[in-house]
C-alpha positions, -999 to +999 in steps of 0.1 A: -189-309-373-182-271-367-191-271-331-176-300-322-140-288-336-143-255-321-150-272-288-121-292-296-094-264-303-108-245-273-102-274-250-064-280-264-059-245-256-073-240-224-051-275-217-017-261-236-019-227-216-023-247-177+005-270-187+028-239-198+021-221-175+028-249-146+062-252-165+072-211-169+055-199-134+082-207-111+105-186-134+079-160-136+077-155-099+113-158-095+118-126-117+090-109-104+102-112-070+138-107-079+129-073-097+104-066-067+134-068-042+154-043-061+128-014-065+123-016-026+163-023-018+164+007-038+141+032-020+152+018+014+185+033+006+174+064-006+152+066+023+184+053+048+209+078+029+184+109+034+177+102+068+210+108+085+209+115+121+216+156+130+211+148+165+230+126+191+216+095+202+192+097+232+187+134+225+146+144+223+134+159+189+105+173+184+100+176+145+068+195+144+049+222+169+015+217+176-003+252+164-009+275+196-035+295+176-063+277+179-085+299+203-121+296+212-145+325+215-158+326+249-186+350+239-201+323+226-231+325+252-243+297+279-250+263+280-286+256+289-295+219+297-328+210+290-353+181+285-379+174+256-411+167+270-438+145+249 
């Protein structure tokens, strides 16, 4: 008689939480998404208040300088092509 009313209450819950949470999952995803919207509405205007334009439009900027001082040695020796033979 145990297993059978453990089998029972198992099933009404498992049954209870898919009908609750057909009823409350609209209004979860509606906050979620609500509260999702402001935290990136929020950095998009950090992001769109930092980022103010220092340079007129159509001008070229360059932001970074590819390093010049990359050199190789050239007394490195030469190249010798060869084949392996079996």
């Amino acid at each position: 008689m145990g297993l059978l009313r453990t089998i029972l209450i198992i099933l009404l819950v498992y049954y209870g939480l898919k009908i609750l949470s057909r009823i409350f999952a609209p209004f979860m995803v509606r906050y979620m998404s609500k509260k999702m919207e402001e935290r990136f509405g929020g950095q998009f205007q950090q992001r769109h208040n930092k980022s103010e334009p220092k340079h007129k439009e159509g001008e070229t900027v360059i932001d970074k300088m590819p390093k010049s001082d990359t050199s190789t040695n050239k007394n490195v020796g030469e190249y010798i092509d060869y084949e392996e033979i079996d």
